[in-house]
PDB file as gemmi writes it, atoms N, CA and C in Angstrom:
CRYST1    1.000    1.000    1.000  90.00  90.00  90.00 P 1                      
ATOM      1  N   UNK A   1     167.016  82.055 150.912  1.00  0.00           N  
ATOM      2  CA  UNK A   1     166.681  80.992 149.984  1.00  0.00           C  
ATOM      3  C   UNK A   1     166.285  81.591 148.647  1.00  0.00           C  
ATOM      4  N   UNK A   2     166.296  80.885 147.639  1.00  0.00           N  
ATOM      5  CA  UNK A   2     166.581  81.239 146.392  1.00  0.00           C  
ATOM      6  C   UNK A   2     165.950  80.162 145.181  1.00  0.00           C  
ATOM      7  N   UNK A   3     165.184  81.182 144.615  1.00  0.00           N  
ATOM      8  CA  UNK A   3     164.420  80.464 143.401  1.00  0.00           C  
ATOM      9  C   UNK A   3     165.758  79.862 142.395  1.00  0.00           C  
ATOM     10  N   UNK A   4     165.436  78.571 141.333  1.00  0.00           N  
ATOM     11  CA  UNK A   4     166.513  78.073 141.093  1.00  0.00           C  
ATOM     12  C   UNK A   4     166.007  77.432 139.788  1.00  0.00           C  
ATOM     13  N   UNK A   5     166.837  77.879 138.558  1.00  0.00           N  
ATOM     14  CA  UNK A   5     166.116  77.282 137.445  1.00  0.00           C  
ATOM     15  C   UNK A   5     167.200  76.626 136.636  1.00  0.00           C  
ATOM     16  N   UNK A   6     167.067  75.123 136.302  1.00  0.00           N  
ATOM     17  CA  UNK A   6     168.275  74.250 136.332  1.00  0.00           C  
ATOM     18  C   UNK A   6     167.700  73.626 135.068  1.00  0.00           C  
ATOM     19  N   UNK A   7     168.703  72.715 134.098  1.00  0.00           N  
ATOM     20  CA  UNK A   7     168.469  72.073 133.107  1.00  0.00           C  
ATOM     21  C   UNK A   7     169.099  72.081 132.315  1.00  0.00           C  
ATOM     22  N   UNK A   8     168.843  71.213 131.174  1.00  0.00           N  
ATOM     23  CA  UNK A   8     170.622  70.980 130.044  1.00  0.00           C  
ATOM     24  C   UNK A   8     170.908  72.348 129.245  1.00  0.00           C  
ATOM     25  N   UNK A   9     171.683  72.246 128.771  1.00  0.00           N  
ATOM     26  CA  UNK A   9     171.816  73.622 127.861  1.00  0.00           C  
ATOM     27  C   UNK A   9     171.113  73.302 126.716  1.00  0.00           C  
ATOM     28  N   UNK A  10     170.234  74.804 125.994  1.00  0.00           N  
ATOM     29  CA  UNK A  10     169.541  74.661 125.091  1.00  0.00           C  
ATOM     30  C   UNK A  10     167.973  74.808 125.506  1.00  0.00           C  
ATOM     31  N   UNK A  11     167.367  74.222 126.434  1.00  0.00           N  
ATOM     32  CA  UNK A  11     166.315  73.977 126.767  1.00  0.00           C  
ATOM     33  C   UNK A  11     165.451  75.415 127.217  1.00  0.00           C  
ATOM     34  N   UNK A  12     165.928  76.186 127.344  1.00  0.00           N  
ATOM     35  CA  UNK A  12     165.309  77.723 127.843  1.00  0.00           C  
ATOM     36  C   UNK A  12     165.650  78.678 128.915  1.00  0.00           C  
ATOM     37  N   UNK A  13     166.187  77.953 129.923  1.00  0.00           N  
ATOM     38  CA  UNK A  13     166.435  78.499 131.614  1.00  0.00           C  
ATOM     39  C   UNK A  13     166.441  79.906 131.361  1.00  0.00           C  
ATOM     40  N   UNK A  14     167.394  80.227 130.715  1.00  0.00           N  
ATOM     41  CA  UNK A  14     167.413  82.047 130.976  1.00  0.00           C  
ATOM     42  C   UNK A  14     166.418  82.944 130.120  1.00  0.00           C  
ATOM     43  N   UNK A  15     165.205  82.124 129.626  1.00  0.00           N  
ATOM     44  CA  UNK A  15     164.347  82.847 129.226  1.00  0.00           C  
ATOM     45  C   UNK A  15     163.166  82.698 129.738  1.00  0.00           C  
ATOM     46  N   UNK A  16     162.844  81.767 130.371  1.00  0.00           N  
ATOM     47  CA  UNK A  16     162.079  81.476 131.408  1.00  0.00           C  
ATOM     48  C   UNK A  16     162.319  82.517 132.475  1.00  0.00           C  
ATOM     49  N   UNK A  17     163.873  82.055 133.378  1.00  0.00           N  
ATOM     50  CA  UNK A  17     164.183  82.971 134.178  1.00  0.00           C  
ATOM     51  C   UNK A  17     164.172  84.643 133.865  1.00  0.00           C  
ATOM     52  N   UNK A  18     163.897  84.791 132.217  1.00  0.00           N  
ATOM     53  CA  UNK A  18     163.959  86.487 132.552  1.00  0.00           C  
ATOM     54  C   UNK A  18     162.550  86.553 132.435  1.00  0.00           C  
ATOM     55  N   UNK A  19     162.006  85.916 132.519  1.00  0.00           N  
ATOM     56  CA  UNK A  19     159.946  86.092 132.720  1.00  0.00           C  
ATOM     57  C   UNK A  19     159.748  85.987 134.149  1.00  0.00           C  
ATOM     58  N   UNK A  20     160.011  85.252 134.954  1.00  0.00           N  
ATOM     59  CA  UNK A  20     160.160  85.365 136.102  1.00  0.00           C  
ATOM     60  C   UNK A  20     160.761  86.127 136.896  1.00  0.00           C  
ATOM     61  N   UNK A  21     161.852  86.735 136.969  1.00  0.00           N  
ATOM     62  CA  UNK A  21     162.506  87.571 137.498  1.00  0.00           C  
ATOM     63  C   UNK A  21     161.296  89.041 137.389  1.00  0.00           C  
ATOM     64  N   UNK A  22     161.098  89.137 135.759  1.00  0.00           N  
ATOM     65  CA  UNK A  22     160.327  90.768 135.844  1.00  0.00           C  
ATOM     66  C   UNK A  22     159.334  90.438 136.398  1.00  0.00           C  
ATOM     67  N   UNK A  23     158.471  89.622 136.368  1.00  0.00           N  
ATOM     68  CA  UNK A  23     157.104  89.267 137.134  1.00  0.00           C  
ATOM     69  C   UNK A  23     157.136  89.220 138.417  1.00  0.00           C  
ATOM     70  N   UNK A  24     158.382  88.842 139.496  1.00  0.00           N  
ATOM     71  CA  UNK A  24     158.537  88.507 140.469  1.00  0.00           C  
ATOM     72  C   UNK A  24     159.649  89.871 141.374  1.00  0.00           C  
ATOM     73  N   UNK A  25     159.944  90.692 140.587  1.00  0.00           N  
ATOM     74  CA  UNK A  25     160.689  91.358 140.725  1.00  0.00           C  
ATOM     75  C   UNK A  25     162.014  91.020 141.706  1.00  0.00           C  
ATOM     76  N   UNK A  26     162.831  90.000 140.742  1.00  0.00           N  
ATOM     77  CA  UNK A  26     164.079  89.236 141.229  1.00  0.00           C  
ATOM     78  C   UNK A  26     165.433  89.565 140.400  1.00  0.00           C  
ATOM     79  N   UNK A  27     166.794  89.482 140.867  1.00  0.00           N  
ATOM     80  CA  UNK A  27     167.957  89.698 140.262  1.00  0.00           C  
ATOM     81  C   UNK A  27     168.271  88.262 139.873  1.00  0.00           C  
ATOM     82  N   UNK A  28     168.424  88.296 138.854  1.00  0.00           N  
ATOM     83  CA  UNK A  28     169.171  86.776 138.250  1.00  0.00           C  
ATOM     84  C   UNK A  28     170.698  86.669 138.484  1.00  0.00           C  
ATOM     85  N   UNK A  29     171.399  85.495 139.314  1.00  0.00           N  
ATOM     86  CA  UNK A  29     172.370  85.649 139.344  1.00  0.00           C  
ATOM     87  C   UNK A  29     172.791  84.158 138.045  1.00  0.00           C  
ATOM     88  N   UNK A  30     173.314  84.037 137.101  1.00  0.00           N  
ATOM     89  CA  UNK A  30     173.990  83.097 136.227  1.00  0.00           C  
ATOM     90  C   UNK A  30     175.120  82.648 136.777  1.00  0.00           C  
ATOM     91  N   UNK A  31     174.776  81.104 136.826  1.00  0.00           N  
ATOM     92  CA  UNK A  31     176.272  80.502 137.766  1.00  0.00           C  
ATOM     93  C   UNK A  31     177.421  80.453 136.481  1.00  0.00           C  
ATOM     94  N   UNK A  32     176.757  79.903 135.175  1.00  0.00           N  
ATOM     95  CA  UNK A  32     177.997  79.864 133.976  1.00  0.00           C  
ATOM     96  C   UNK A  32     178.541  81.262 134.398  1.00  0.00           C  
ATOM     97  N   UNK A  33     177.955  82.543 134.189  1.00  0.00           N  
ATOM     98  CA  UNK A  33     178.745  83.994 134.511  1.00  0.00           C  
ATOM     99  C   UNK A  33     179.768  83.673 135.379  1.00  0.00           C  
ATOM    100  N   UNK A  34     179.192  83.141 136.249  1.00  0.00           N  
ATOM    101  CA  UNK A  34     180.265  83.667 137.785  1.00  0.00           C  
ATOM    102  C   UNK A  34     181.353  82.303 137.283  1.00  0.00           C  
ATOM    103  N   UNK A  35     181.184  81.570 136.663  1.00  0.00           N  
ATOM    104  CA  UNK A  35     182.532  80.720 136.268  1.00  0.00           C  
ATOM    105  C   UNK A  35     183.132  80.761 135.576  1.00  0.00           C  
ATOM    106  N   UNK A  36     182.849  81.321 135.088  1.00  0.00           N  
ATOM    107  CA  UNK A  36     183.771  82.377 133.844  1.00  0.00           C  
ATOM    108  C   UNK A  36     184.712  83.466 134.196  1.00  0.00           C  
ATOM    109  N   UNK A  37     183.872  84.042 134.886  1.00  0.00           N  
ATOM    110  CA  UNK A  37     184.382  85.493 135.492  1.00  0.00           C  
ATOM    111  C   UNK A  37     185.490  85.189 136.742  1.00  0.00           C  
ATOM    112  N   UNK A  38     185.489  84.447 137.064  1.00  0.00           N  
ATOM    113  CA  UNK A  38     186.330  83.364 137.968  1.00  0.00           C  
ATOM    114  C   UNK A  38     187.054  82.381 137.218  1.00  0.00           C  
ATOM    115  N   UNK A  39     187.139  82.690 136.147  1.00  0.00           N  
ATOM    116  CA  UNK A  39     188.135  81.510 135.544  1.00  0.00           C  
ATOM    117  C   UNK A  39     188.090  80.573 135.315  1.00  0.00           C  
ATOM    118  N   UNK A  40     187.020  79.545 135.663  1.00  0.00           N  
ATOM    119  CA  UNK A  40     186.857  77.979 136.325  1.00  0.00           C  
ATOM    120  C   UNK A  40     186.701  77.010 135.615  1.00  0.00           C  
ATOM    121  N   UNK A  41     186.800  77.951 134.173  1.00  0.00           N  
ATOM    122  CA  UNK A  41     186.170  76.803 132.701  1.00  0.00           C  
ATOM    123  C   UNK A  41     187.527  76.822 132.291  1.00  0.00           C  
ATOM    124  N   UNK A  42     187.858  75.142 132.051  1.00  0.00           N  
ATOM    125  CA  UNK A  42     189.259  74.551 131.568  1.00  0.00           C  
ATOM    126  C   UNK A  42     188.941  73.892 129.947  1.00  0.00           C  
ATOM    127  N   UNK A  43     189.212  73.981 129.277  1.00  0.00           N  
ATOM    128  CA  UNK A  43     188.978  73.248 127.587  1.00  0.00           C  
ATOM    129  C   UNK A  43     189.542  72.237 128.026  1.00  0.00           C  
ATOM    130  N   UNK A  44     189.207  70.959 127.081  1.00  0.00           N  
ATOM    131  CA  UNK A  44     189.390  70.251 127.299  1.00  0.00           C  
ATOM    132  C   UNK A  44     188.933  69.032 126.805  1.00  0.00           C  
ATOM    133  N   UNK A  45     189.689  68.672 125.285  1.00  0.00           N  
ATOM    134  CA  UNK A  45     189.116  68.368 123.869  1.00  0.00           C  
ATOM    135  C   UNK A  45     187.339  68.981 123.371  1.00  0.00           C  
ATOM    136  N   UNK A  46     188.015  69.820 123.415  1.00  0.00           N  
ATOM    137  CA  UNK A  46     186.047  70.512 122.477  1.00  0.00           C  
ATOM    138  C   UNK A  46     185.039  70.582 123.848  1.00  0.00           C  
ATOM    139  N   UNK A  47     185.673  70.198 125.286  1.00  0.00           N  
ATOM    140  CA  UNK A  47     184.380  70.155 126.158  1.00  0.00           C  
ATOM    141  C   UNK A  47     185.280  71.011 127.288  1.00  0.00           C  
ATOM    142  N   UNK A  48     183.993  71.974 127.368  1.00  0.00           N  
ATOM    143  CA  UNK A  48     184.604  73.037 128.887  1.00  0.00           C  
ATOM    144  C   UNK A  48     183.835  72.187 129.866  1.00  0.00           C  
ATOM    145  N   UNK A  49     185.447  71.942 130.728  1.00  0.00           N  
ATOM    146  CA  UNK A  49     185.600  71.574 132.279  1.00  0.00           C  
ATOM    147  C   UNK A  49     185.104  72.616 133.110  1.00  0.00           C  
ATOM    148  N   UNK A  50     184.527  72.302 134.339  1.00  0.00           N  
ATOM    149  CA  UNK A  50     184.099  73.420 135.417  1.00  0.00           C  
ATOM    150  C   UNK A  50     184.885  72.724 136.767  1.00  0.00           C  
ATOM    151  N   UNK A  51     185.557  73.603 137.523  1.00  0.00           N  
ATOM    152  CA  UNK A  51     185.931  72.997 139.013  1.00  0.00           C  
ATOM    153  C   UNK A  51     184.630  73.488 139.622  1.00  0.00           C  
ATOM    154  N   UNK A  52     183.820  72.498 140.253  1.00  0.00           N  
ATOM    155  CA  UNK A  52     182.912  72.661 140.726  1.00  0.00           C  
ATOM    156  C   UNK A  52     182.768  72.916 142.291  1.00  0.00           C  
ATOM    157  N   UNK A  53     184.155  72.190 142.876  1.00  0.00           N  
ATOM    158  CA  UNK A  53     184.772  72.069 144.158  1.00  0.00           C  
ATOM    159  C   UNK A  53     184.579  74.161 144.889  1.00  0.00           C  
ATOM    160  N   UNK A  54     185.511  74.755 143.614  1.00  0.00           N  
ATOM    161  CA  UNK A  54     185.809  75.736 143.440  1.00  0.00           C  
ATOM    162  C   UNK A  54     185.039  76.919 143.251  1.00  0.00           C  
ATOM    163  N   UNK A  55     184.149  76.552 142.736  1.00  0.00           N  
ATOM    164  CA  UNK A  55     182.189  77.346 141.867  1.00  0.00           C  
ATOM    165  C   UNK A  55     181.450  77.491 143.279  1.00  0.00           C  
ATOM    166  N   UNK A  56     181.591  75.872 144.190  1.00  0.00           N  
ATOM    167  CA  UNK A  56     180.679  76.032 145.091  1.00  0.00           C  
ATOM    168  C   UNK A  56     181.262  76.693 146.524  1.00  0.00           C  
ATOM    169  N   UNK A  57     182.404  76.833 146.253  1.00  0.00           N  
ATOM    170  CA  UNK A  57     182.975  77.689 147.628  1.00  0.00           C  
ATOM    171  C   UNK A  57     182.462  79.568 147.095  1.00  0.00           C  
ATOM    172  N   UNK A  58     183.054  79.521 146.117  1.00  0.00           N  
ATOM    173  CA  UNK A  58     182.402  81.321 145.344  1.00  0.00           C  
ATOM    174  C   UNK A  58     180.602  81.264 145.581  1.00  0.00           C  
ATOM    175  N   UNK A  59     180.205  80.675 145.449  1.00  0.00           N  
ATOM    176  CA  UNK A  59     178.722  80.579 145.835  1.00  0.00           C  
ATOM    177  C   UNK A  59     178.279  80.671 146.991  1.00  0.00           C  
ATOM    178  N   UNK A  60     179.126  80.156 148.201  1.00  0.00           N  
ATOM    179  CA  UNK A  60     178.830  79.747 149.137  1.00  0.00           C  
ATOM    180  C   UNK A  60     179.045  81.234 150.282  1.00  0.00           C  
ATOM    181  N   UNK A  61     180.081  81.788 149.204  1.00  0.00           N  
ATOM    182  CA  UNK A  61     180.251  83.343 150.254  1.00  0.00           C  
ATOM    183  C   UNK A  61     179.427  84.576 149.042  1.00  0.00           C  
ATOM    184  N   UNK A  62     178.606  84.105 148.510  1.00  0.00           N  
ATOM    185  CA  UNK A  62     177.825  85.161 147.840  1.00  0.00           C  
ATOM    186  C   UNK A  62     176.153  85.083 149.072  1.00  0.00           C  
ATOM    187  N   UNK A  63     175.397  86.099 148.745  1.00  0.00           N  
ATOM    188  CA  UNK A  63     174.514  86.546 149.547  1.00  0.00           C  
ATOM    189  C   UNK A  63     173.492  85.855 148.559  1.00  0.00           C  
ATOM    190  N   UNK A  64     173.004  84.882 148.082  1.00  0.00           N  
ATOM    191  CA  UNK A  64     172.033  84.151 147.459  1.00  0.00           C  
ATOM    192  C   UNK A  64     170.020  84.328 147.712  1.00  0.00           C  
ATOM    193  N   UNK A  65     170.067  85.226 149.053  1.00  0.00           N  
ATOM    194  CA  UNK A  65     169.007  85.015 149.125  1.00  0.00           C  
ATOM    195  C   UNK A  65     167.616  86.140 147.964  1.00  0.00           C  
ATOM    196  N   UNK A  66     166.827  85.558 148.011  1.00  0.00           N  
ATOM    197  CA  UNK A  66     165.895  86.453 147.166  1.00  0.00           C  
ATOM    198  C   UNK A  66     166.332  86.394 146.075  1.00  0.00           C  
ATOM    199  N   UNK A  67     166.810  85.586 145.267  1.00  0.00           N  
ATOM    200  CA  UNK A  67     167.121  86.129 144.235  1.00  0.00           C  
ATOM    201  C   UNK A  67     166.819  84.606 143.134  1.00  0.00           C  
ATOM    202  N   UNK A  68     167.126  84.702 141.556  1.00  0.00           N  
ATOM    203  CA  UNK A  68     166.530  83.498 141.110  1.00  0.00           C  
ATOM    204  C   UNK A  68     167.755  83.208 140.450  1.00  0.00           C  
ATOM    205  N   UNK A  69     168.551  82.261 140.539  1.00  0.00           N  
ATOM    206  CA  UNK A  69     169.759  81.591 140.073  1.00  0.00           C  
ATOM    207  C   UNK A  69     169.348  81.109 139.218  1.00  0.00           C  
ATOM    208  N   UNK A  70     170.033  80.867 137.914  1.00  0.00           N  
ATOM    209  CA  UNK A  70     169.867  79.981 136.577  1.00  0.00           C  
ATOM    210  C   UNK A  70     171.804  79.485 136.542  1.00  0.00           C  
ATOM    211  N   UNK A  71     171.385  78.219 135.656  1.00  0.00           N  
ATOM    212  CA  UNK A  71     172.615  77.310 135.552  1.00  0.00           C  
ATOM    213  C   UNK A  71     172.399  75.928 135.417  1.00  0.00           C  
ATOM    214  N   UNK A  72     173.067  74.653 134.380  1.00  0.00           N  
ATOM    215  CA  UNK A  72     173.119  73.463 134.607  1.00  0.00           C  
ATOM    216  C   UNK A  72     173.761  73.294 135.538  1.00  0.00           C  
ATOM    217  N   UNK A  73     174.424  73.693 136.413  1.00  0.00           N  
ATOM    218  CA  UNK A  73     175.432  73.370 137.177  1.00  0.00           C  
ATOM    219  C   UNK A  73     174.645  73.488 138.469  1.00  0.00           C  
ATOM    220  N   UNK A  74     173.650  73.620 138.548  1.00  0.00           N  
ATOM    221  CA  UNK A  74     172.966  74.398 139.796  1.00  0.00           C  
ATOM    222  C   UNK A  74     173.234  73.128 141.014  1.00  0.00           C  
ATOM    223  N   UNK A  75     172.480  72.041 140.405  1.00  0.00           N  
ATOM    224  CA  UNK A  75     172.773  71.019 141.009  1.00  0.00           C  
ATOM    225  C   UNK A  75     173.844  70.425 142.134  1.00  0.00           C  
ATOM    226  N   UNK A  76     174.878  70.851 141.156  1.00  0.00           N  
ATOM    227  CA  UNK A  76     176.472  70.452 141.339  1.00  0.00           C  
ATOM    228  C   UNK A  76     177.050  71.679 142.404  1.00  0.00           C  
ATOM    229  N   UNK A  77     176.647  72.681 142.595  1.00  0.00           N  
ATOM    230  CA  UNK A  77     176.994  73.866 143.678  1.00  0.00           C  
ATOM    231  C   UNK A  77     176.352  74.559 144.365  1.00  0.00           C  
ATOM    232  N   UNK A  78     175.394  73.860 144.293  1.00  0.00           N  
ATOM    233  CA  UNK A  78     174.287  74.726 145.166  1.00  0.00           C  
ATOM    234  C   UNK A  78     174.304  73.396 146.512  1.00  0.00           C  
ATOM    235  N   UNK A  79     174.025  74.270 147.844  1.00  0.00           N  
ATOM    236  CA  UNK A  79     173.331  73.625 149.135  1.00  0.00           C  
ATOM    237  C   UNK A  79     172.131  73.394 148.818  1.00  0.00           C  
ATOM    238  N   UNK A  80     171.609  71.976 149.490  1.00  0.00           N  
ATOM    239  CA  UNK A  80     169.729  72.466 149.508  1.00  0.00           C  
ATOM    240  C   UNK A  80     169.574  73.364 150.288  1.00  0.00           C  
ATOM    241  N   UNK A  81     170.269  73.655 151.515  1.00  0.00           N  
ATOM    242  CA  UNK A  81     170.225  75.237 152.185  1.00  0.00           C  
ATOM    243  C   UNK A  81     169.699  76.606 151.524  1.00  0.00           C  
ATOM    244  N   UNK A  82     170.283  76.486 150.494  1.00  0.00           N  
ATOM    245  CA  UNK A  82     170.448  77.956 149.853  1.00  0.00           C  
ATOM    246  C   UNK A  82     169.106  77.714 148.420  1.00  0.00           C  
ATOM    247  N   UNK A  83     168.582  76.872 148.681  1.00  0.00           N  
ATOM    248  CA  UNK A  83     167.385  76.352 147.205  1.00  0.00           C  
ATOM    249  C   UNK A  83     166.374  76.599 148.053  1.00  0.00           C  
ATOM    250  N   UNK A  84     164.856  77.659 147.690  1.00  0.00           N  
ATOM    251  CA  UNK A  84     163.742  77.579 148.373  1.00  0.00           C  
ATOM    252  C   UNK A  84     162.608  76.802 147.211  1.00  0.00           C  
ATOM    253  N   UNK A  85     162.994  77.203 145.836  1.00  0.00           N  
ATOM    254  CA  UNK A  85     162.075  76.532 144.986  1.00  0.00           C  
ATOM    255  C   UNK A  85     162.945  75.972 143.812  1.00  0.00           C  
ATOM    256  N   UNK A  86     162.936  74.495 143.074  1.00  0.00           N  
ATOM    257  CA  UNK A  86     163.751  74.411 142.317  1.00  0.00           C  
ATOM    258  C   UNK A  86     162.964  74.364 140.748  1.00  0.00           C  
ATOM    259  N   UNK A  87     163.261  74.388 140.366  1.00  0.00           N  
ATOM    260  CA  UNK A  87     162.328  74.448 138.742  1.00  0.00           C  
ATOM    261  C   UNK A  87     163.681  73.467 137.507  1.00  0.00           C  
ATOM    262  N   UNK A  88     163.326  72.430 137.170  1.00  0.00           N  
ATOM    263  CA  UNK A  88     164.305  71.830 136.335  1.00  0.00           C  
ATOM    264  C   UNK A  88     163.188  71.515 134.991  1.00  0.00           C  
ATOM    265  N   UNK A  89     163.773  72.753 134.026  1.00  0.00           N  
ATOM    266  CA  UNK A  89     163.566  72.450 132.904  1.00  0.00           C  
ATOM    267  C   UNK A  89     163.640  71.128 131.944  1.00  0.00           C  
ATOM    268  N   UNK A  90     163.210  70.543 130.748  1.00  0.00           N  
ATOM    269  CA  UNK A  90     163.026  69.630 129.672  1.00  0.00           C  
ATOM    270  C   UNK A  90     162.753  69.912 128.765  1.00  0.00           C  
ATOM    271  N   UNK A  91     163.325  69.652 127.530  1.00  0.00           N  
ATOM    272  CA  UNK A  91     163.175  69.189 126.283  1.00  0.00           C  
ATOM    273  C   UNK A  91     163.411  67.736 125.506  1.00  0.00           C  
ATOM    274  N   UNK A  92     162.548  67.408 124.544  1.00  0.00           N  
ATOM    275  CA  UNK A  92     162.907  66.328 123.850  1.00  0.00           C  
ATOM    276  C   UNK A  92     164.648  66.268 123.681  1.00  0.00           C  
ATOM    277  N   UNK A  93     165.492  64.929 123.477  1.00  0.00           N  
ATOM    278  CA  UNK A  93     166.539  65.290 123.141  1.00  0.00           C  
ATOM    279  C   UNK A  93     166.452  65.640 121.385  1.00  0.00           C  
ATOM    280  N   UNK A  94     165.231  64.617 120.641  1.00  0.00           N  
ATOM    281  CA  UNK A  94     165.127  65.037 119.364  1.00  0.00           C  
ATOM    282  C   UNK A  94     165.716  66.613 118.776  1.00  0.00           C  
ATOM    283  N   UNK A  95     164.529  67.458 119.811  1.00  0.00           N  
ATOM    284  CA  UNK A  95     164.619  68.637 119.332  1.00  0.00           C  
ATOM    285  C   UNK A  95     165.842  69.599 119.649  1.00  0.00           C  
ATOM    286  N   UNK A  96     166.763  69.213 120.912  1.00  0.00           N  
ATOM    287  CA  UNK A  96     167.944  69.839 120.966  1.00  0.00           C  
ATOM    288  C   UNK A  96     168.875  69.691 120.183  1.00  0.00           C  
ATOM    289  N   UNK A  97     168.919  68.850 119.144  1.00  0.00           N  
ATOM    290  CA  UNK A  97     169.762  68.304 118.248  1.00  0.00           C  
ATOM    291  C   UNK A  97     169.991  69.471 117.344  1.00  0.00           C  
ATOM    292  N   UNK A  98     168.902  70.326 117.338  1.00  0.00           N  
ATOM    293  CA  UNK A  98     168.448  71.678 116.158  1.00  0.00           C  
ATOM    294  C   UNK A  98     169.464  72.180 117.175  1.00  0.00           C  
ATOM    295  N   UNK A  99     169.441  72.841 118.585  1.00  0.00           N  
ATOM    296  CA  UNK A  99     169.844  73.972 119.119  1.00  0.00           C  
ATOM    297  C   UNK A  99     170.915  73.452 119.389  1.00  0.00           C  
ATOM    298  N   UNK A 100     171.581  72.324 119.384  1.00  0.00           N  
ATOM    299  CA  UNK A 100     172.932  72.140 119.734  1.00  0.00           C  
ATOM    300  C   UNK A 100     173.927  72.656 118.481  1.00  0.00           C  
ATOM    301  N   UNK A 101     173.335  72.027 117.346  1.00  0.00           N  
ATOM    302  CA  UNK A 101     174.107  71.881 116.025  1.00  0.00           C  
ATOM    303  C   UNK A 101     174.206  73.488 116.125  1.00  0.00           C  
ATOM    304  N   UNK A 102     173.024  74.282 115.662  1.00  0.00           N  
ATOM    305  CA  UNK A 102     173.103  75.814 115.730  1.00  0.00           C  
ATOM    306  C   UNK A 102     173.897  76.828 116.686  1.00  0.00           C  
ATOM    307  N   UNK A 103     173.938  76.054 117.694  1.00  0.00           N  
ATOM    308  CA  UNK A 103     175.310  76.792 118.728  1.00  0.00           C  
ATOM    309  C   UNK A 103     176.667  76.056 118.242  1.00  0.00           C  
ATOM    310  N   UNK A 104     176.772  75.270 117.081  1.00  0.00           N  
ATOM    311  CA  UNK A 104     178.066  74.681 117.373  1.00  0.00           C  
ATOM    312  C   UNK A 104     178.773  73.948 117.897  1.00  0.00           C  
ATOM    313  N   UNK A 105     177.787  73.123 119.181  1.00  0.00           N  
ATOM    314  CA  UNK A 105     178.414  72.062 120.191  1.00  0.00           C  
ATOM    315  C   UNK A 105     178.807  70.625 119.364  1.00  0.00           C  
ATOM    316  N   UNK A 106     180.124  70.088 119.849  1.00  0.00           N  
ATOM    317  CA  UNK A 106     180.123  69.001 119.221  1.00  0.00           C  
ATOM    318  C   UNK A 106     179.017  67.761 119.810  1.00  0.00           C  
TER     319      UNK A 106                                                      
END                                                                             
């Protein structure tokens, strides 16, 4: 089972998760990474598609335990099997409006 830090993009997860990980002495596995690295992101007018069908079978034969997963997607491919603690980040949407525009998202 596996610590699990979930929430929209923008909001912090992988900086949270790298405070936790050194404190806890954990490997972060990034589900965006592994869908990438797997191919799984389709464009698709200005918005990347994920086969999620596809994400959660690659997940499902990875060794997940001990370790602290970050991803919006966490939700969408993860077992509650494989979740021992879940942590779902928030922000105002006000204030993501700054970090969206600044990454470029439409």
């Amino acid at each position: 089972m596996s610590i699990v830090i979930t929430g929209n993009p923008g909001v912090g997860k992988h900086t949270v998760a790298e405070k936790i990980a050194q404190r806890l002495k954990l490997d972060i596995i990034d589900i965006n990474k592994i869908a990438k690295e797997s191919g799984l992101f389709e464009e698709n007018k200005d918005v990347k598609d994920v086969d999620t069908d596809k994400l959660k079978k690659i997940l499902g034969q990875k060794n997940l335990n001990s370790n602290l997963i970050v991803g919006h997607l966490a939700p969408y491919v993860l077992d509650k099997k494989q979740v021992r603690i879940m942590i779902v980040l928030r922000k105002s949407p006000y204030d993501l409006i700054a970090v969206y525009k600044n990454r470029k998202y439409s």
